[in-house]
Backbone as XML, in Angstrom:
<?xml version="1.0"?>
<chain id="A" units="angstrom">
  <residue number="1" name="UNK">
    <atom name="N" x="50.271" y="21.620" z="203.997"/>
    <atom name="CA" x="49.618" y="20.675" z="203.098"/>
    <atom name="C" x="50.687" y="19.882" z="202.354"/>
  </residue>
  <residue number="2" name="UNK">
    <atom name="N" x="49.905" y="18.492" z="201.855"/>
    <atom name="CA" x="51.600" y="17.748" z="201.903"/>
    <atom name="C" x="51.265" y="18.051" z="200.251"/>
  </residue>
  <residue number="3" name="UNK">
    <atom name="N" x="50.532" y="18.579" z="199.215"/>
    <atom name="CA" x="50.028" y="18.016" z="198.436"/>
    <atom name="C" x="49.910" y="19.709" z="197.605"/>
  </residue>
  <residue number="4" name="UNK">
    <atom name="N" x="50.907" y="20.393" z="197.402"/>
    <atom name="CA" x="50.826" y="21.496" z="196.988"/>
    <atom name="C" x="50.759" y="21.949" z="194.899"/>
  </residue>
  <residue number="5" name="UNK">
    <atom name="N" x="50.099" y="23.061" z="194.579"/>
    <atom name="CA" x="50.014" y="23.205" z="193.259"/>
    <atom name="C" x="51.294" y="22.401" z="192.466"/>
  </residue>
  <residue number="6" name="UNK">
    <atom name="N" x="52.905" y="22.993" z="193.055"/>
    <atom name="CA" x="53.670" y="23.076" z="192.474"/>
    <atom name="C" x="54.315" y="22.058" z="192.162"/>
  </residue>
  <residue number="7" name="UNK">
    <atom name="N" x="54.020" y="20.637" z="193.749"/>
    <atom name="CA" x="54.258" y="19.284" z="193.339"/>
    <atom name="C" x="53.379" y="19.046" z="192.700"/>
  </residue>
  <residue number="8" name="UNK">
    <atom name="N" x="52.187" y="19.114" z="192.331"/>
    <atom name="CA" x="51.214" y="18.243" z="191.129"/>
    <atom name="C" x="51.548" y="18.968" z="189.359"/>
  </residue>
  <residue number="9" name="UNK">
    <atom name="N" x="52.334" y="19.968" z="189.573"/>
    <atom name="CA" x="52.801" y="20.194" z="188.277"/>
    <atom name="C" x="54.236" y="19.543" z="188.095"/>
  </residue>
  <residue number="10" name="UNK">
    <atom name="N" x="54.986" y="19.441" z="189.077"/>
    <atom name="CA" x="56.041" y="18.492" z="188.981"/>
    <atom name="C" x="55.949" y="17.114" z="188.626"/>
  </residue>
  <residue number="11" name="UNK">
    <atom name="N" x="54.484" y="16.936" z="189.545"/>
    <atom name="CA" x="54.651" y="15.204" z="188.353"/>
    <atom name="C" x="54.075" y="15.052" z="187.221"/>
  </residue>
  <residue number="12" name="UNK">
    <atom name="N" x="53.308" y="16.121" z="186.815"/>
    <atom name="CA" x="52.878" y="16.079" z="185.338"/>
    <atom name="C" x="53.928" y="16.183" z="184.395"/>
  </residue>
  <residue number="13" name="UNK">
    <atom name="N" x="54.696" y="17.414" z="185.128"/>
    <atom name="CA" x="56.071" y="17.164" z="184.159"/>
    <atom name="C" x="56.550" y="16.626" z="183.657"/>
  </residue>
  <residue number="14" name="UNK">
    <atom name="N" x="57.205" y="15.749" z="185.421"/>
    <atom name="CA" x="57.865" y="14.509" z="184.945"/>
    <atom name="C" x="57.527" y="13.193" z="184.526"/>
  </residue>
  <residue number="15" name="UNK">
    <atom name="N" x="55.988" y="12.781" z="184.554"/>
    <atom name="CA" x="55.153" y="12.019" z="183.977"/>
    <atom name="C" x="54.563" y="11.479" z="183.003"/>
  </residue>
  <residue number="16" name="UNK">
    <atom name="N" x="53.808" y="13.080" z="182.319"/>
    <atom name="CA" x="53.403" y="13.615" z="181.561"/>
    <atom name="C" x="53.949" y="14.646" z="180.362"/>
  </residue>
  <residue number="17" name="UNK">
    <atom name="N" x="53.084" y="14.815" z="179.691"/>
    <atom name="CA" x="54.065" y="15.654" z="178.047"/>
    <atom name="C" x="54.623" y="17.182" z="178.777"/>
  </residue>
  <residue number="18" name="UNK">
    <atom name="N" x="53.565" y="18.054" z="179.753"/>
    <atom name="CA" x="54.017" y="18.786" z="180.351"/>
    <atom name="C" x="53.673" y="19.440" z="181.795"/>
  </residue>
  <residue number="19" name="UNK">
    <atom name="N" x="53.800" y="20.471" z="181.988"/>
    <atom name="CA" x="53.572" y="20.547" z="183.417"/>
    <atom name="C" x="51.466" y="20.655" z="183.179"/>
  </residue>
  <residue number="20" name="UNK">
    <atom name="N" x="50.807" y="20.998" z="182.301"/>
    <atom name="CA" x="49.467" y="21.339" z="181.928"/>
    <atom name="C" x="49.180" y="20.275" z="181.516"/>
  </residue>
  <residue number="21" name="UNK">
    <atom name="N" x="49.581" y="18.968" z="181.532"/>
    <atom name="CA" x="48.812" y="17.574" z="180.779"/>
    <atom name="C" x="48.946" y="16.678" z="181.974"/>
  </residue>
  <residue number="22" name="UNK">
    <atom name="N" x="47.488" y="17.643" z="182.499"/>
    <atom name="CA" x="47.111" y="16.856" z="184.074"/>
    <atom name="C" x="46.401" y="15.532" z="183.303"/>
  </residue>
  <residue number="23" name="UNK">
    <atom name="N" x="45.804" y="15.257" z="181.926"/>
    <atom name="CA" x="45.280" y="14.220" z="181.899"/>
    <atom name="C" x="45.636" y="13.014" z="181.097"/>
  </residue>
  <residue number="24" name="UNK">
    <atom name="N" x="46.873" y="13.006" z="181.716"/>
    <atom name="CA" x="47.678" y="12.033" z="181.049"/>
    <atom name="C" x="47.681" y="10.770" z="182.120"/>
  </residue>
  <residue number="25" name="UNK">
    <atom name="N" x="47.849" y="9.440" z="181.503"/>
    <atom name="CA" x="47.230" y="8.386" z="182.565"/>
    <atom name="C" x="48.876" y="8.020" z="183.146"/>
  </residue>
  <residue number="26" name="UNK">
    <atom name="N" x="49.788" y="8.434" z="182.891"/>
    <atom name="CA" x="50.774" y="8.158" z="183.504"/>
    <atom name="C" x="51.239" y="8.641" z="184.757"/>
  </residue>
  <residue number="27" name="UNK">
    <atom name="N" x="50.880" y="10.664" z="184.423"/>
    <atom name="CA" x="51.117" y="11.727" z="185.179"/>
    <atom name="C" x="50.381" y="11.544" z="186.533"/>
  </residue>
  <residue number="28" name="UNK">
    <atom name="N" x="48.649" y="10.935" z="186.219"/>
    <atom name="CA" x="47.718" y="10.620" z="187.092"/>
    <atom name="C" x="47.943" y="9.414" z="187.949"/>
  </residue>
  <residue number="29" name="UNK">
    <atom name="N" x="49.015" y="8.079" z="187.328"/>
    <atom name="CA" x="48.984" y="6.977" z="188.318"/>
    <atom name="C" x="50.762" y="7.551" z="189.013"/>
  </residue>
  <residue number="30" name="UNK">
    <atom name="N" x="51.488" y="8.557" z="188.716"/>
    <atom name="CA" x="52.254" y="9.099" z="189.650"/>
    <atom name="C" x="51.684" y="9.895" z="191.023"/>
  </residue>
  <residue number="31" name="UNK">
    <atom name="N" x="50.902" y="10.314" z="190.548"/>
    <atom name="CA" x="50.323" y="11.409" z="191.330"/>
    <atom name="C" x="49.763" y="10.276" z="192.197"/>
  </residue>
  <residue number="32" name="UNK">
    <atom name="N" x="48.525" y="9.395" z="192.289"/>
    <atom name="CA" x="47.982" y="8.468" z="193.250"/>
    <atom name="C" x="48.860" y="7.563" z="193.557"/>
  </residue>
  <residue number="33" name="UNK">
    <atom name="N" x="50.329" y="7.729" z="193.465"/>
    <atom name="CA" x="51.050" y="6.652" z="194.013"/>
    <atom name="C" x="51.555" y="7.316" z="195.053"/>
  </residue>
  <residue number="34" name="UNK">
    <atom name="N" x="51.775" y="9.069" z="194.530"/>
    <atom name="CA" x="52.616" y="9.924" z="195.489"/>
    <atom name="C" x="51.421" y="9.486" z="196.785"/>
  </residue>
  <residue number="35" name="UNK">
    <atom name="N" x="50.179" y="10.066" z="196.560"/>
    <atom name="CA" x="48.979" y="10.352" z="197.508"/>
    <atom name="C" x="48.971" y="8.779" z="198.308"/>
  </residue>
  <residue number="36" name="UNK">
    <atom name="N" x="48.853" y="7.493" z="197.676"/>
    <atom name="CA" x="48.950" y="6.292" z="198.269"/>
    <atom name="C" x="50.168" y="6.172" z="199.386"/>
  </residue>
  <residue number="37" name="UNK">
    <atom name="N" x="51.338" y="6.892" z="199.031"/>
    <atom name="CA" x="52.398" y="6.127" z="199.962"/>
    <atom name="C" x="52.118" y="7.595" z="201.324"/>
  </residue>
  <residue number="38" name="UNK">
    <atom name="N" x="51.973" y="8.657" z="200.925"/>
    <atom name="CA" x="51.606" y="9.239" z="202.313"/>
    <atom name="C" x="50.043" y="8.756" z="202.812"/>
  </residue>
  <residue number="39" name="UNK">
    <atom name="N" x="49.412" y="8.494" z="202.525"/>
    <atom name="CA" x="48.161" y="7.714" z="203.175"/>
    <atom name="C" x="48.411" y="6.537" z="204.360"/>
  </residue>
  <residue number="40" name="UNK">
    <atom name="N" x="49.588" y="6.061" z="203.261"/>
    <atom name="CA" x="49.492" y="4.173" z="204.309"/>
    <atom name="C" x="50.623" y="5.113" z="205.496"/>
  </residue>
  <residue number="41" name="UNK">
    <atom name="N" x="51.361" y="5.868" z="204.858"/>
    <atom name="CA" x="52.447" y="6.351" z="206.303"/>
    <atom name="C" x="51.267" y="7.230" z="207.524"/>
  </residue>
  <residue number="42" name="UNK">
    <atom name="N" x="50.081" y="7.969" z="207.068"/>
    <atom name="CA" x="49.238" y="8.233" z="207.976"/>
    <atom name="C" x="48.756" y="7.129" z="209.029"/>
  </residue>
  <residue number="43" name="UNK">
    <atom name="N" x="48.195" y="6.076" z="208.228"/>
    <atom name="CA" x="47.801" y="4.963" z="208.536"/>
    <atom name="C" x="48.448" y="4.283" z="209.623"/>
  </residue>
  <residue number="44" name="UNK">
    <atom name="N" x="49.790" y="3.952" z="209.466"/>
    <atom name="CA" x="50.473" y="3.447" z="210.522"/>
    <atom name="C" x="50.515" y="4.280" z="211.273"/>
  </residue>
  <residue number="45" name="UNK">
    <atom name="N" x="50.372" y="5.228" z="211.620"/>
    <atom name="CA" x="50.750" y="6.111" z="213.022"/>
    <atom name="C" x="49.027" y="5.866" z="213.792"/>
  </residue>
  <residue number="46" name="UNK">
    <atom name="N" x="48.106" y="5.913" z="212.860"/>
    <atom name="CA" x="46.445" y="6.413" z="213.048"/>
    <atom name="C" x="46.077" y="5.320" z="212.553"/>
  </residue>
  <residue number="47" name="UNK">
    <atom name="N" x="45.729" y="4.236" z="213.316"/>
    <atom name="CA" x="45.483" y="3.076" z="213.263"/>
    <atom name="C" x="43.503" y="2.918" z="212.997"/>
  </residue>
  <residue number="48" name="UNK">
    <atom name="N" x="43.227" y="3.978" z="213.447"/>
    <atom name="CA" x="41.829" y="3.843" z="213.409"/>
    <atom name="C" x="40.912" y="4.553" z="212.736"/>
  </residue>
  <residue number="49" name="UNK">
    <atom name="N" x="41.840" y="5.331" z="212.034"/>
    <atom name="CA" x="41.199" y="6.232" z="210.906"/>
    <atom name="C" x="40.948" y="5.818" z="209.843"/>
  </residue>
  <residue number="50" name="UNK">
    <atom name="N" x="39.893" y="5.562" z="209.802"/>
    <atom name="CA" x="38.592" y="4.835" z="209.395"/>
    <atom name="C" x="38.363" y="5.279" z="208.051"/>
  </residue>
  <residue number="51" name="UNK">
    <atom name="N" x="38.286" y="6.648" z="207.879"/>
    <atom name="CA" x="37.897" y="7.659" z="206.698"/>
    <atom name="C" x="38.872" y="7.806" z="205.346"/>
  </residue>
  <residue number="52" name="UNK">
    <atom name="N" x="40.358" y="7.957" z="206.722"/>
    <atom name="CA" x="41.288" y="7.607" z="205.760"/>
    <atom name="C" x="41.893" y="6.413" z="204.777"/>
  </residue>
  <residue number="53" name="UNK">
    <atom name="N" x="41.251" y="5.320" z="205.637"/>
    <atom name="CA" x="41.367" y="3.865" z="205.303"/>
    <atom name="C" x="40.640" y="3.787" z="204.017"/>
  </residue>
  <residue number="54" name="UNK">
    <atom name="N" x="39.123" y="4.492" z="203.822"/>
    <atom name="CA" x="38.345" y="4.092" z="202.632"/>
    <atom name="C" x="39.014" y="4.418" z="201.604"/>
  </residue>
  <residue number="55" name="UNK">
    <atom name="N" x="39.708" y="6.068" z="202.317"/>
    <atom name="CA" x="40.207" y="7.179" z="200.813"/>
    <atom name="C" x="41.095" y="5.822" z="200.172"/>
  </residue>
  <residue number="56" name="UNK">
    <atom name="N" x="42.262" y="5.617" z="200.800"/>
    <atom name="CA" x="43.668" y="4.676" z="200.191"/>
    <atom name="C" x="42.752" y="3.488" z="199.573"/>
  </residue>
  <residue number="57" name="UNK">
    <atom name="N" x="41.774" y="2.897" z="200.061"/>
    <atom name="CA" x="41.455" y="1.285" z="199.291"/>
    <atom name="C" x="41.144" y="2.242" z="197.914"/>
  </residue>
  <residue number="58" name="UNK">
    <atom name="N" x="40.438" y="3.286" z="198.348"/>
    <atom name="CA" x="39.327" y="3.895" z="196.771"/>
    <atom name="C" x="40.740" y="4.347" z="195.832"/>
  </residue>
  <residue number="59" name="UNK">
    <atom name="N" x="41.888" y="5.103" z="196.182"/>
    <atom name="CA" x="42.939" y="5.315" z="195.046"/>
    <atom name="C" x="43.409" y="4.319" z="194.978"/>
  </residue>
  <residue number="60" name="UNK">
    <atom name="N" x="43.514" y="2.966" z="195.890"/>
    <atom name="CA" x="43.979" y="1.770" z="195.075"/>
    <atom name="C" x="43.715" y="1.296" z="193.936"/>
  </residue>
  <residue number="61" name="UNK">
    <atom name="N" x="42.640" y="1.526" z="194.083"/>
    <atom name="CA" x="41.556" y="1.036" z="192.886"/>
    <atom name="C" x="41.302" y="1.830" z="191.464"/>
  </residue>
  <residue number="62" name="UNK">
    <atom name="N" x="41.470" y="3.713" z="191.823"/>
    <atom name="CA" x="41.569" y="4.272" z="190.668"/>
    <atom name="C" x="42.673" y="3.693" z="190.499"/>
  </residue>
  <residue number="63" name="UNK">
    <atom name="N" x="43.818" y="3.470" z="190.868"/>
    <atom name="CA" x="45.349" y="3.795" z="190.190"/>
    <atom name="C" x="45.514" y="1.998" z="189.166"/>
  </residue>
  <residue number="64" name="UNK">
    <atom name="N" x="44.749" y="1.127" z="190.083"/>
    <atom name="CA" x="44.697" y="-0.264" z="189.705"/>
    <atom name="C" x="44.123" y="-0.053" z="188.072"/>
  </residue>
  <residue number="65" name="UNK">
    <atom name="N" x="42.691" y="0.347" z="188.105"/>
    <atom name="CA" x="42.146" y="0.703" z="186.657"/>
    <atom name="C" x="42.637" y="2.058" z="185.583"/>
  </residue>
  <residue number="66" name="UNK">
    <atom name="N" x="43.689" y="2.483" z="186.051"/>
    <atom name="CA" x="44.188" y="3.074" z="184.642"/>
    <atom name="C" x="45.357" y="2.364" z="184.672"/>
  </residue>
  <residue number="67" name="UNK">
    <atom name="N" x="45.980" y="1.495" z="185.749"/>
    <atom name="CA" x="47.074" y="1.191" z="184.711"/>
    <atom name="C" x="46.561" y="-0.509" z="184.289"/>
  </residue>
  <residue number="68" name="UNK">
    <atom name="N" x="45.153" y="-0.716" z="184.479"/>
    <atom name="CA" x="44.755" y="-1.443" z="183.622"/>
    <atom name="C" x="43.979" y="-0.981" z="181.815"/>
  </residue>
  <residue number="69" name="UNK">
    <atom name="N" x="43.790" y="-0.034" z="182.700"/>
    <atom name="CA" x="43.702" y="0.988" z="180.687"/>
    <atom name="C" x="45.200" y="1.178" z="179.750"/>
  </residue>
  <residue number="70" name="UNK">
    <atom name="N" x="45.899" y="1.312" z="180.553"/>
    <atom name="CA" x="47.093" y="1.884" z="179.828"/>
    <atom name="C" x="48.160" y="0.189" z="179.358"/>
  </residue>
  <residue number="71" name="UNK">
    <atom name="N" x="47.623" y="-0.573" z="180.389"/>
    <atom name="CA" x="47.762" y="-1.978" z="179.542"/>
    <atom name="C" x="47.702" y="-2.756" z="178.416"/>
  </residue>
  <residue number="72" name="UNK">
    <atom name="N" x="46.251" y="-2.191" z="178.792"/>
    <atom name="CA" x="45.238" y="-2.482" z="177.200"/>
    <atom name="C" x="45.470" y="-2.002" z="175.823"/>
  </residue>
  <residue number="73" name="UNK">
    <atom name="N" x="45.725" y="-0.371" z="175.792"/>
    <atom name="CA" x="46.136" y="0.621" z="174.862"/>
    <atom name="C" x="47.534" y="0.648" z="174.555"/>
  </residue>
  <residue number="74" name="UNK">
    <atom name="N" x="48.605" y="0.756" z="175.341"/>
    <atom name="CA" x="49.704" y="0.601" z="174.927"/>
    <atom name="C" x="50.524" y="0.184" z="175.897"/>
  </residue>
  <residue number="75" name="UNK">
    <atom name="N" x="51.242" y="-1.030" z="175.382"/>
    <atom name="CA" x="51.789" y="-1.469" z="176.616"/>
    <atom name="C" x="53.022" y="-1.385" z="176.749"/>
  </residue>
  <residue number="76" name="UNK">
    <atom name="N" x="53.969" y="-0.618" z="175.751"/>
    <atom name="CA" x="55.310" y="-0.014" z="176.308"/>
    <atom name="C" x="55.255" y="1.439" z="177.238"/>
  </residue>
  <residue number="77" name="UNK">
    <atom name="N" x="54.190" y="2.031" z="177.709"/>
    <atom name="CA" x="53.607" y="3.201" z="178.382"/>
    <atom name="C" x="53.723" y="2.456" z="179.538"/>
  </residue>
  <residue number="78" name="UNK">
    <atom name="N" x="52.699" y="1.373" z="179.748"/>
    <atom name="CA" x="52.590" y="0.623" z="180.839"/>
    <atom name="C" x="53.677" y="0.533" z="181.360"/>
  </residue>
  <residue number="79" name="UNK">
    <atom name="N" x="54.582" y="-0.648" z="181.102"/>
    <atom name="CA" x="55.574" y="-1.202" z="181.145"/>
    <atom name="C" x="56.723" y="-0.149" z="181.958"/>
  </residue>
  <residue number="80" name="UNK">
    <atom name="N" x="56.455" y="1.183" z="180.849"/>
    <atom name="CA" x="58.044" y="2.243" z="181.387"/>
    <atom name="C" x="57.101" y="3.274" z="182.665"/>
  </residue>
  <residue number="81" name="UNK">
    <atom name="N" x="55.902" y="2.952" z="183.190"/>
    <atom name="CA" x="55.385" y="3.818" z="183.935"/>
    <atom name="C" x="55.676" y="2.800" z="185.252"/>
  </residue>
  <residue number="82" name="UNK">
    <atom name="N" x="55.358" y="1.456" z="185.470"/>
    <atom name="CA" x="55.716" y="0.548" z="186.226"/>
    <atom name="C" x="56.669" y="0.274" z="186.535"/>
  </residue>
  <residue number="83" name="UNK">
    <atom name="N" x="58.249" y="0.211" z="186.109"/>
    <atom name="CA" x="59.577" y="0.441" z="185.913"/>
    <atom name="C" x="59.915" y="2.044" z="186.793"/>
  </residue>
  <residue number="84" name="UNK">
    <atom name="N" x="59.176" y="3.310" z="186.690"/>
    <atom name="CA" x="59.748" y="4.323" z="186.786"/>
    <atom name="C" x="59.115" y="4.490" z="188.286"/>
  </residue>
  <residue number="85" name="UNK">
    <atom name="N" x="58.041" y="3.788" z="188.291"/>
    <atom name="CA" x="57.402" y="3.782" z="189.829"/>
    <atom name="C" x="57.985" y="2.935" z="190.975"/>
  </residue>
  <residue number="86" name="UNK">
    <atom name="N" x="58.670" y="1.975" z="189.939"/>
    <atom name="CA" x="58.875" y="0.522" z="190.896"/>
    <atom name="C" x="57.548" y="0.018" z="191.547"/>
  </residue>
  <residue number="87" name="UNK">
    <atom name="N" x="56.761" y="0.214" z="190.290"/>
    <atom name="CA" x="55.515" y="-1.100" z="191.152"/>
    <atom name="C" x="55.399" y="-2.540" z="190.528"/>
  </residue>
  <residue number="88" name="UNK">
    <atom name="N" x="54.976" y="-3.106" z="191.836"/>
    <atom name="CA" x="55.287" y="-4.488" z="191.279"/>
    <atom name="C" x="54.004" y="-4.783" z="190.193"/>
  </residue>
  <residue number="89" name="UNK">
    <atom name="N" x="54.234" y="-5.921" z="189.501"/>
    <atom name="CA" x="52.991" y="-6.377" z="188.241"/>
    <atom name="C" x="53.406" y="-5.866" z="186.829"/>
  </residue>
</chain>
């Protein structure tokens, strides 16, 4: 499994206040960026996986609307979460 306990406490860690502050919106748009970039690498090999195609548009979209929350609310969070991801916007 590519997607184990010990990496999703690693990016809360390093995300988030600690390895237990799964609900932090930073920790959470690390985590769907990790899950996004192995998706699209599925994708290119499995051109027709269909199922998998919906999953990646649908975390596009969570990951799109919290770091449009975290915009809104504070935007030096934003800013150093976008910087630490290297995503563009």
């Amino acid at each position: 499994m590519y997607l184990t306990p010990e990496k999703k406490a690693e990016f809360f860690e390093k995300f988030g206040k600690d390895a237990k502050d799964t609900g932090s919106a930073e920790g959470q748009v690390a985590l769907f960026s990790y899950r996004i970039a192995h998706l699209t690498e599925h994708l290119k090999v499995n051109k027709k996986d269909f199922g998998t195609q919906r999953a990646l548009i649908s975390l596009v979209g969570k990951r799109r609307r919290l770091l449009d929350y975290l915009k809104k609310k504070d935007i030096g969070r934003y800013r150093e979460i976008v910087k630490q991801l290297g995503l563009r916007r």
